[in-house]
FIDO-158187 format. One record per residue (C-alpha): residue in one letter; x, y, z. Coordinates in steps of 0.05 Angstrom, whole numbers, plus 5000, padded with zeros to 4 digits. Example, Ala and Ser with C-alpha at 12.3 -4.5 7.8 and 13.67 -1.06 7.14 Angstrom:
2
A524649105156;S527349795143;
***
This chain:
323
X058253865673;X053454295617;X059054685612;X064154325593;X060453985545;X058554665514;X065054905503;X067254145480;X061954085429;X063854825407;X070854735398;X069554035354;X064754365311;X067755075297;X074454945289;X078354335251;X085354655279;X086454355353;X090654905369;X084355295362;X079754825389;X084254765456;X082855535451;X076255535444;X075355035503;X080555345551;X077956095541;X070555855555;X070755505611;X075656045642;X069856505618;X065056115649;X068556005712;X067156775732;X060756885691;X056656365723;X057356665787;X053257245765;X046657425751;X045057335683;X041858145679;X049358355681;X049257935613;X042958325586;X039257745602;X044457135566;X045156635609;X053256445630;X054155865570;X051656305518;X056056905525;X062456505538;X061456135479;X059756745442;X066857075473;X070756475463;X069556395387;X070757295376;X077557175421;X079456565389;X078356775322;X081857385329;X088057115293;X089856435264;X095056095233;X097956275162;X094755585146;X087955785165;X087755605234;X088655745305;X091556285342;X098356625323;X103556555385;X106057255396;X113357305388;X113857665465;X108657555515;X110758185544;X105658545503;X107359285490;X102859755517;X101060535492;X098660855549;X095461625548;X094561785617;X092262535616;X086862565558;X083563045544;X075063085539;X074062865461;X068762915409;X063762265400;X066161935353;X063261725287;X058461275279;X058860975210;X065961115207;X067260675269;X063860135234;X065260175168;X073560185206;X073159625259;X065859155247;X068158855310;X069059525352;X064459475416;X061360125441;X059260335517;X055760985525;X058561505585;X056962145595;X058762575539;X060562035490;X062761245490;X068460745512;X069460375457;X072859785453;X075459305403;X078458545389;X082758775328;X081558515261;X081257735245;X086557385204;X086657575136;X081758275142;X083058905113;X084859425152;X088859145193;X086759345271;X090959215330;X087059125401;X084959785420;X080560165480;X078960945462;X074361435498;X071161745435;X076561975389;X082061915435;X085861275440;X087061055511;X090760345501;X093060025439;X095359255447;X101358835411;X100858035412;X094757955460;X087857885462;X082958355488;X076658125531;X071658535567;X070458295643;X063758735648;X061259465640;X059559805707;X057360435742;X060360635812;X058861295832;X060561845782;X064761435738;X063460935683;X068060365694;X070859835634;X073659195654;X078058785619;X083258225609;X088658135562;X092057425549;X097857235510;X094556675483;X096255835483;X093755295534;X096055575603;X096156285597;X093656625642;X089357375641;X091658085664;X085758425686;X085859155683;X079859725689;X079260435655;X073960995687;X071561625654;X068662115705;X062962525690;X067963045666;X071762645612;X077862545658;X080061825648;X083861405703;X086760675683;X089660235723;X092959465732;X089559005780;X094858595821;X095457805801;X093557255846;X091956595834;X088356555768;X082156855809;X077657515790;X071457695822;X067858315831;X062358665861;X059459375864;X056259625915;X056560365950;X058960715890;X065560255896;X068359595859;X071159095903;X075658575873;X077157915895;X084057695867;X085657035898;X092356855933;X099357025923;X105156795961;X100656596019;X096957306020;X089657415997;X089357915950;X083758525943;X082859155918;X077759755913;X075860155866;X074260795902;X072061565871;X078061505820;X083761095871;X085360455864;X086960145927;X089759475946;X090759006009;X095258386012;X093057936080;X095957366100;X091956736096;X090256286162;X092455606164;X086755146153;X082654766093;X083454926019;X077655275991;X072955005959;X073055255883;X080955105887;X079154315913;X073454205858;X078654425803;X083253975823;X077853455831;X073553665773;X079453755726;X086953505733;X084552815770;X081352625708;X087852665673;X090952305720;X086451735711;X086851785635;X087551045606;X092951275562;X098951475615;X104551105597;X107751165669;X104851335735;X110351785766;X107552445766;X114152865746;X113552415678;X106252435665;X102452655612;X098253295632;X096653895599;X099754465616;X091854835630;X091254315677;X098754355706;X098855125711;X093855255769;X096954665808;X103655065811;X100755675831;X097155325877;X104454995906;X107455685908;X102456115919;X097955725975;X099855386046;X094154996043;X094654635983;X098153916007;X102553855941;X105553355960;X098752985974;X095353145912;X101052775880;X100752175905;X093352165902;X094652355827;X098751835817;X095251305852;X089251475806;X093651305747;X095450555776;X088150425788;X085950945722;X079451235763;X078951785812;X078051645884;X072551845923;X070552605930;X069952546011;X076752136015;X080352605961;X077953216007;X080252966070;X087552796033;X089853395998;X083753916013;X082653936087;X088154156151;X090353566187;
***
């Protein structure tokens, strides 16, 4: 796939550390797992590649290592979060005093003023920023031991909406996606959107955000954004096939480390597979009905004897579709 031969290339040529190169490659595929799906005019015209590459190397070089390189591991991934929830309407702020504070401060005009958003500073800068999100002058979030992504910058009815994810950071994490709103009046809302499975979608239509949040424990999860309510609806799921983006990943991406020439054993409890890879096919056990675990894993390990993949149609029919 183009893509993952983007984000490979990236990650071999930007950064020496392979902590920080797994970084670079995990956050822009996951990046361009969403991001294709959209038009490329909710970009400003970049095309999907482009931007996650561009978003991979800010978030990944957020922080590194007191040797120079990669990412540094936060201490709790249970990030502490300040949260203002009553704020009042504030001044716009500064312009060359946001800049000449936070180069890497991202602004998004409302009524009356801006959301502004930053990364934090790099490893090693002067001052010193933590992840932030104000409205003007007032801070609404300020984030310990995570990094701070944007998910887009929409309009839905009278309020400007900010999306965004925060991550811990390693292979495997996973994002927290979250949204703050400033009404035409300055009144700001913020809210958490619920987790499913490692799946965030969204479209806007009818002065509303709808959010597609995958499965968890057998129940699709949604949620609206609706005139200042967040609302949410947990369904169960109907037995039948597992969908399709969930089969290609499988297919697409922990198959081929099954096959990898270089297992030493062929008993999938004891192989070798990242734990990227490993992370969605848990969720996937716990969280989904459909998934046949147990099916994947023996064609998983059957791929190791023979060190190829089988067939897409035969692999389908195996661990994808209802018997």
């Amino acid at each position: 796939m183009k893509s993952i031969a983007v984000f490979a290339v990236l990650a071999a040529a930007l950064s020496p550390c392979p902590v920080q190169a797994d970084c670079l490659r995990d956050r822009g595929l996951a990046c361009y797992a969403t991001e294709q799906k959209k038009p490329d005019t909710t970009r400003g015209g970049i095309s999907a590649s482009e931007f996650c590459a561009a978003s991979a190397v800010i978030e990944c070089g957020q922080s590194s290592s007191s040797a120079g390189g990669g990412r540094v591991m936060p201490s709790d991934i249970n990030s502490e979060r300040k949260r203002f929830d009553h704020l009042p309407t504030a001044r716009s702020a500064d312009t060359s005093a946001t800049k000449a504070e936070d180069i890497h401060a991202s602004r998004f005009a409302v009524k009356d003023g801006w959301i502004i958003s930053s990364p934090g500073s790099r490893y090693g800068e002067k001052p010193e920023i933590k992840p932030y999100i104000k409205y003007n002058n007032s801070l609404i979030e300020e984030f310990d031991d995570v990094f701070l992504s944007i998910d887009g910058f929409v309009s839905a009815g009278r309020y400007a909406v900010l999306l965004y994810s925060t991550n811990p950071g390693g292979s495997g994490t996973v994002d927290s996606h979250s949204l703050v709103a400033v009404d035409d009046n300055g009144k700001i809302y913020r809210a958490d959107l619920p987790a499913g499975h490692e799946h965030f979608e969204y479209r806007v239509a009818n002065r509303k955000i709808d959010f597609e949040l995958g499965i968890n424990d057998g129940k699709q999860i949604r949620a609206v954004f609706d005139d200042g309510r967040l609302s949410v609806t947990k369904t169960p799921i109907q037995k039948g096939n597992l969908g399709d983006d969930d089969c290609n990943m499988i297919y697409n991406g922990i198959m081929d480390e099954c096959a990898r020439p270089d297992q030493t054993t062929c008993i999938y409890d004891d192989m070798t597979i990242s734990m990227a890879r490993q992370r969605p096919i848990n969720s996937l056990a716990y969280d989904n009905p459909n998934f046949k675990h147990e099916s994947f894993k023996s064609a998983c390990e059957q791929a190791c004897k023979v060190k190829r993949k089988p067939a897409l149609a035969g692999f389908r029919k195996a661990v994808c579709q209802a018997r």
